[in-house]
C-alpha positions, 0 to 999 in steps of 0.5 A: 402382526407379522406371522412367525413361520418355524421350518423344519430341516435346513437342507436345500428345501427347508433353506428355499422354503425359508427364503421365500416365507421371508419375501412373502412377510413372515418371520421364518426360523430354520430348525436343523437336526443335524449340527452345526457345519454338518453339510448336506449328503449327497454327490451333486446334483444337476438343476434342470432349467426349471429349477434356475428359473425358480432360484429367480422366482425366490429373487435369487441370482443363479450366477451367485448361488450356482457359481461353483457349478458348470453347464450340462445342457446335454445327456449321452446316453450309452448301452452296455457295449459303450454304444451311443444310443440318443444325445437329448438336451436337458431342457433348454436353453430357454429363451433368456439363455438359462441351461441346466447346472451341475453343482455339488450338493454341498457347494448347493446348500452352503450357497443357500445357506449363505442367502438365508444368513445375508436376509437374517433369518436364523437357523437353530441347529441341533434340533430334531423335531418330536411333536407337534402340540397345537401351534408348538413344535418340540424338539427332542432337546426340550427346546420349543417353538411356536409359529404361525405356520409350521413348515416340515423340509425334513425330506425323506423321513420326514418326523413332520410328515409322520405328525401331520398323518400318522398313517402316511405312506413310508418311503419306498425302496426302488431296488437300486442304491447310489454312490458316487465321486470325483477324481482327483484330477484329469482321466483320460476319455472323459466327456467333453464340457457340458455333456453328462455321459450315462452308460447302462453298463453291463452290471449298473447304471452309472453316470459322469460329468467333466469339471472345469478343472478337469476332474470328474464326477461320478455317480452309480447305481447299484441293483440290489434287493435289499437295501443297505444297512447302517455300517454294513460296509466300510469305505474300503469294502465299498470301494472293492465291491464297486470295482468287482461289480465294473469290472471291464466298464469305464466306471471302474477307471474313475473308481481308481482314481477318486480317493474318495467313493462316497455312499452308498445309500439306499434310492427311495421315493414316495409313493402318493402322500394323501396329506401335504397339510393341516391347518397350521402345518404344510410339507415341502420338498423329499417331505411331500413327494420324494421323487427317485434320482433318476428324474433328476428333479429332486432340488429343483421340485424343492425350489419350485414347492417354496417359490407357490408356497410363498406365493399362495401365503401372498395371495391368501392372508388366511394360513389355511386357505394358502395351503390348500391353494399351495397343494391344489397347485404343487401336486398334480404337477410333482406325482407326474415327476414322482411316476417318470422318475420311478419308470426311469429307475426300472430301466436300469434293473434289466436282464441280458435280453431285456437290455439287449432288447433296449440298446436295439430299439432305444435309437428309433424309439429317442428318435421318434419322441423328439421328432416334434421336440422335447417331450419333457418340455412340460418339466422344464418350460413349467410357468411359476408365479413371479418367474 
């Protein structure tokens, strides 16, 4: 008898996870809380190499669902003073040409989405999950649904996460928050293709990408003790506190030319979650190991959850036995992603001396680190089952 599998969350990781539940022979149904058409939050994001290769890995074509995004295969990185302290690759390009691609977040899921739709797997939007009873999920409409395995993709704040260990860790504030943009057209000194220009700023960190269109998109970060209440700013009032913090910096040049400045949110991750799964019920993605922007890791780490979660379900045909499997082989991997990307937060939240003190030494220090290759090599060239 085929197993159902009911999946919690239709973002990026409740969309992959599906697909592959669906190649290794179960019948998965994606649960979404928010409505139908909600999109997904968020700017855009890059998907390193690692994660094109585990797009593969689920029997999709990068080609297909990355259309609507561009190659970056290079990071600038730039002190305060617009100085230029290290060009690094961002991983790649593998041996099979693959590189890493920008895309908007929204452009990401709708692709995503569109694979689920295309292999009949059904979606239920409108239902937030509240409980868990034995083999039941029950949602807070009255609706439930039973399944074989219960998969939890609700990201952040994950209700599956709570329900599978009432004492699990909550989200962790990192100090910064995170906006972002695109401007309506062309803007002068912009990057050239396939470069994402970072700038340590004097105030904030901040980051921005040409389009093929010309265009570019933006992203900041913000320090800020506490992190943003629901409302407490307007999109103008947001918009004016981000032009007064860079004041003088490029940013503020791409502030004025985006009608839109999206966020802010509050930039969060988890610290080590003691429990990925029961015996019915398994977390994937943001769910299970949140890891900051800053390591420029979050959909890729989703990818490659779905792909060895749907890869142990093949190997095990006992459910318990394929999520133990799944967490034995996911987590050492992805809390060394989530510490590189909390050490990669700190450094944007520097003062004047400490920065200076980076901006000096940074060049050396780059220099060194890559002078026997790509000391992040471990993430990109990471090996998966089918890949």
């Amino acid at each position: 008898m085929t197993k159902k599998a009911v999946v919690i969350g239709g973002g990026i990781a409740g969309t992959a996870t599906a697909i592959a539940l669906h190649r290794a022979g179960l019948h998965p149904v994606i649960y979404e809380a928010a409505e139908r058409d909600a999109g997904e939050r968020g700017v855009f994001v890059t998907l390193a190499v690692n994660g094109v290769t585990a797009l593969r890995a689920l029997g999709l074509d990068p080609a297909t669902v990355l259309a609507r995004g561009f190659a970056t295969p290079v990071i600038e990185l730039h002190g305060a003073s617009g100085r230029l302290l290290a060009e690094v690759p961002l991983g790649g390009p593998l041996p099979d040409g693959t590189v890493s691609t920008t895309i908007r977040r929204s452009d990401l899921y709708a692709a995503l989405r569109a694979e689920v739709t295309a292999r009949g797997i059904p979606i239920e939007y409108g239902a937030r999950l509240t409980g868990v009873s034995g083999d039941v999920a029950e949602f807070a409409d009255g609706r439930t649904a039973r399944g074989d395995l219960l998969v939890g993709a609700d990201g952040l704040h994950s209700r599956t996460r709570e329900v599978l260990d009432p004492k699990a860790p909550a989200p962790h504030y990192l100090g910064l928050l995170n906006t972002g943009g695109f401007t309506d057209g062309p803007v002068r000194d912009a990057p050239p293709p396939g470069v994402m220009r970072m700038s340590f700023g004097r105030r904030a960190f901040f980051g921005w990408v040409t389009a093929p269109d010309g265009s570019v998109w933006w992203f900041a970060n913000p320090p800020r003790r506490r992190p943003a209440e629901p409302g407490e700013f307007t999109p103008d009032s947001w918009r004016a506190y981000l032009l007064e913090l860079f004041a003088g910096d490029p940013a503020a040049d791409l502030i004025r030319a985006s009608s839109e400045v999206l966020g802010p949110w509050n930039t969060r991750d988890l610290r080590r979650v003691p429990v990925w799964h029961g015996e019915r019920i398994v977390l994937t993605g943001d769910a299970a190991h949140a890891v900051a922007p800053s390591s420029g890791q979050g959909a890729s780490m989703a990818l490659e959850d779905a792909v060895v979660l749907g890869h142990s379900l093949r190997e095990h045909p006992d459910v318990p036995a394929a999520l133990a499997a799944y967490a034995a082989a996911r987590r050492p991997r992805v809390e060394k992603v989530v510490v590189q990307g909390r050490r990669s937060s700190s450094s944007k939240v520097l003062g004047p001396v400490r920065a200076a003190l980076r901006d000096a030494t940074m060049p050396a220090i780059m220099r060194l680190l890559y002078r026997n290759g790509d000391p992040q090599a471990w993430i990109f060239e990471h090996r998966l089952p089918g890949a």
